[in-house]
N, C-alpha and C positions, 0 to 999 in steps of 0.2 A: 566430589566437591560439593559443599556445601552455601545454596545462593541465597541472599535475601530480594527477592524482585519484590520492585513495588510498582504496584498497576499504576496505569491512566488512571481510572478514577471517572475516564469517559466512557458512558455506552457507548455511544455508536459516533464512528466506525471503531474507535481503536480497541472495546472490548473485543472482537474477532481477533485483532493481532495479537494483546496481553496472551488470552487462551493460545495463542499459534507459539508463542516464544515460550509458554510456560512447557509446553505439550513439547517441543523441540527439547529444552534442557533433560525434561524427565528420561526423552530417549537417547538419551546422549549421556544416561548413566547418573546424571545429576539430583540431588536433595534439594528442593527449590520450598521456601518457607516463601511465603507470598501473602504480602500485606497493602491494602489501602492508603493512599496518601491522609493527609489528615491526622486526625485521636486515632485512627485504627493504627498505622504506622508509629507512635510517639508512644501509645500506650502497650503495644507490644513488647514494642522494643525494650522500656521501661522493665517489664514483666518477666520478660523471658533473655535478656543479655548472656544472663550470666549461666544459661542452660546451654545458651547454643554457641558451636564455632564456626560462622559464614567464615569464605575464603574471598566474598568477593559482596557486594550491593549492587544490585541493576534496575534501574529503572527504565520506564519507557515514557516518555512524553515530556513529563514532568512539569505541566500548568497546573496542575491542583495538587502540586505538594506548598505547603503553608508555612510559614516565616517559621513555626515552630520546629516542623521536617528540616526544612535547611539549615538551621543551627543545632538543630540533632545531628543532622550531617554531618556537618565540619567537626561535631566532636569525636565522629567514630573515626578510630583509628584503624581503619580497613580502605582497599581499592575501593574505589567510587565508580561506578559508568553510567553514563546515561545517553540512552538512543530516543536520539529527534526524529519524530517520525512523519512529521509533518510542516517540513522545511520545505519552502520557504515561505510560505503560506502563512504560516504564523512563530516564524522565525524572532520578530518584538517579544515574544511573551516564552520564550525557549531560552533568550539572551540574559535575564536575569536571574535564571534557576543553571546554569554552564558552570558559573563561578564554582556552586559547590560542591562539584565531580571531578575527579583528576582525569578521565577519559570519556572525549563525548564522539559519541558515534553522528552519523547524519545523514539522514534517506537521500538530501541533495548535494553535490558537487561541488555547486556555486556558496554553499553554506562555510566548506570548509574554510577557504581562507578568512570571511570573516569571523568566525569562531580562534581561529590562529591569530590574527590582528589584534582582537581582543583580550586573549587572557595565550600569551608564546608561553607560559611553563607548562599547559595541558596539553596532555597527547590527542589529537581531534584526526580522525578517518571518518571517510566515505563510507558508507554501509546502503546500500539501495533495500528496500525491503525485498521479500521473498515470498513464498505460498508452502504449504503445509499440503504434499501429497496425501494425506488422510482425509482431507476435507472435500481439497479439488482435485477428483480423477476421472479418468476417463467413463463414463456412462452410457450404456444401451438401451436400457428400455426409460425412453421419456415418455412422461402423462403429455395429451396431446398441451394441454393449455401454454406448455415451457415451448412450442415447437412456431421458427420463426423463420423468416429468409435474414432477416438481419435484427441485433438486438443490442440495445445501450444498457450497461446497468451502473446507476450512478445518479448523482444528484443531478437537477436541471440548472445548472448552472450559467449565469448571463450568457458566455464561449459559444459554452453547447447548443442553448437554444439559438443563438443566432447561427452557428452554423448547421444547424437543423432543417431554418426554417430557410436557408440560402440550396440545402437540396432537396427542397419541398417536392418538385415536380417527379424525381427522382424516387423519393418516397412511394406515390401514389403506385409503383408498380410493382413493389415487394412489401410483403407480410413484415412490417416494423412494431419490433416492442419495445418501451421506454422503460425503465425499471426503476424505480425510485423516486424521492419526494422532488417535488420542484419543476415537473414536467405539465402542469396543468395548462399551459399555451397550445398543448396539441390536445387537448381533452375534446374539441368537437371535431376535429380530424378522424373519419370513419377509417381510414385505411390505417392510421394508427392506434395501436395500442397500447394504454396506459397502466401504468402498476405505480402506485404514485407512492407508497411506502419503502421504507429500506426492507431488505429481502435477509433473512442468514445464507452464509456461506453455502450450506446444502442445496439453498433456492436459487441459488447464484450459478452455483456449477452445473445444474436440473436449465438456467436460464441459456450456460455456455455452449453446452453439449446438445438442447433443445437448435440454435442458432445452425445454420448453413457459415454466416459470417458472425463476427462480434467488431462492433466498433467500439473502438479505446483511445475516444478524445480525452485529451487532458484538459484540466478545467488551467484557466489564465493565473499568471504569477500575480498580476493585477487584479482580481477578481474584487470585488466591492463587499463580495460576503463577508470575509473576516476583520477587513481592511488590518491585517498585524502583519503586513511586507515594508514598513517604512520607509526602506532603503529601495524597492524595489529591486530587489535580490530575482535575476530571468531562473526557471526553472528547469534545469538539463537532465534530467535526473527522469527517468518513466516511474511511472505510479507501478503500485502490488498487485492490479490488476493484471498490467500484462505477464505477469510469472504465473497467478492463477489462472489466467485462460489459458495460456500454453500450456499449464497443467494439467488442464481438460481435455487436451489433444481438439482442440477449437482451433478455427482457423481466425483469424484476427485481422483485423485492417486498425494499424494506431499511428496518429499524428506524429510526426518526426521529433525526435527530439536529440541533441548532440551525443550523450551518453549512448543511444539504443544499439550502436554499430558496438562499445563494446561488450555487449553483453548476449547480444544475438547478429547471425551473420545477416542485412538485409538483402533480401531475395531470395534469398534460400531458407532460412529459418522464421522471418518476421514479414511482413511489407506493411511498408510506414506510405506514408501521403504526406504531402503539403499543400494544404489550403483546397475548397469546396471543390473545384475543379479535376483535383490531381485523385481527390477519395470518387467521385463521380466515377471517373474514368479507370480507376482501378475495381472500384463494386461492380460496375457495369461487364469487366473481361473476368472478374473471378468465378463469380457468383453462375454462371451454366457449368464453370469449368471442376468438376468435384474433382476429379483424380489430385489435380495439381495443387485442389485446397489442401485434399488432405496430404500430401507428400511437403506441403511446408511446414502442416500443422505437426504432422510426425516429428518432423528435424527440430521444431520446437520443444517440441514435447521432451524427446529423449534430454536438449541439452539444460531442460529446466530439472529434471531429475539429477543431471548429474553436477549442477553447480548454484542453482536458486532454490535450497530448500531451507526454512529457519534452522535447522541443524547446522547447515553449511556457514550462516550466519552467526550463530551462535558460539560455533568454532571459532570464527575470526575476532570474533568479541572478547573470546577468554583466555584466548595464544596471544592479544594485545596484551588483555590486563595483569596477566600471572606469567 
């Protein structure tokens, strides 16, 4: 089959996914022609129509595709898809580029029925993102600098830092590293340490596999950084991280969220928290106890292989569209 994807358009984070979903199509047999939102997308297309037969157009994200993309769109006479990949977050600015796809995918839950409220002729599913076992796998020999008793990789987001700084004391007795931009409120904390840049995917897995634990807060539905939730749309949905550190065969502690029970069994496969207290008291029994990290982390590990990988994804994308 023959794709035309057209990227975010964003470095960072979603160029890691575009690369993960393009890398997925390619092993799944697929011819994937990939272009830019923008002149690169309109002048392509222009250029080359009438050389090539897509079976399908996919996008990801779709905030910097431009008045002139969307009415390029709606003249091609082909399936449409587009996967939200950062719902609900900025769900306002995903709701006026929906119209001009006939199939929208959605990383959140709570996204779908309002995408179905809005526009009932489009076919609209749930799609949770995924992780790319080529990137995040299990690793042995770490440089000592990646090696932690517990590690955050992720923006310092208003959530995070306060529930950071809520197990401050907690901190002071294990080896913590922060990974990424926005963490500077722990920057004179000695027993913490700071990585204040985004990391690639390889420095991430070096960061998961480096960790004894990995914490996987999710940032707030309400968060002030993007402010593009107008509805405030709650978030049910776990972020890509937790499929990537499961995919490291890492052991993980992540905030609860209503989706996580189907997608991992808790207690056995995940163990989730709720609120400073419940993560306290679970870091505190985990963290001496290695056998039992790694005997969750394994049962993780295997069921992210056999059902959260973008191929698996990517399937369900094109058994919709075709």
């Amino acid at each position: 089959m023959q794709i035309v994807y057209l990227r975010s358009g964003i470095k960072k984070p979603f160029t890691f996914i575009d690369q993960m979903i393009i890398r997925a199509c390619k092993k799944l047999g697929h011819n994937v022609i990939t272009w830019g939102p923008g002149d690169e997308f309109d002048q392509n297309w222009d250029r080359m129509k009438d050389r090539i037969s897509p079976h399908l157009i996919l996008a990801m994200h779709g905030e910097r595709l431009t008045l002139s993309n969307r009415q390029l769109l709606k003249s091609i006479n082909l399936p449409k898809a587009i996967w939200f990949t950062d719902d609900p977050y900025a769900i306002d600015k995903a709701k006026p580029v929906a119209l001009f796809f006939d199939y929208i995918f959605t990383n959140e839950s709570q996204a779908v029925p309002i995408y179905q409220a809005q526009w009932p002729s489009v076919v609209v599913r749930h799609l949770p993102l995924a992780v790319s076992p080529d990137t995040y796998q299990p690793r042995k020999q770490i440089p000592k600098k990646y090696l932690s008793d517990l590690v955050m990789v992720g923006c310092g987001f208003e959530n995070r830092i306060r529930f950071l700084k809520a197990s401050d004391e907690s901190l002071r007795l294990v080896r913590t590293k922060l990974v990424g931009p926005g963490w500077t409120p722990f920057s004179e904390k000695r027993e913490v340490q700071i990585h204040p840049h985004w990391v690639s995917g390889l420095e991430a897995n070096y960061y998961y596999c480096g960790a004894k634990m990995v914490l996987n807060l999710h940032r707030s539905h309400d968060d002030p950084h993007l402010k593009q939730n107008s509805q405030q749309i709650k978030a049910h949905t776990p972020n890509n991280r937790l499929f990537e550190i499961a995919a490291c065969q890492s052991f993980q502690l992540i905030d609860d969220r209503p989706d996580l029970s189907s997608l991992y069994e808790i207690g056995k496969e995940i163990i989730s928290f709720s609120g400073v207290e419940d993560f306290l008291e679970k870091s505190k029994f985990y963290l001496p106890r290695i056998r039992l990290r790694e005997q969750i982390a394994q049962a993780a590990y295997i069921r992210t292989q056999k059902e959260h990988s973008y191929e698996e994804r990517i399937q369900k994308i094109l058994s919709t569209c075709m």
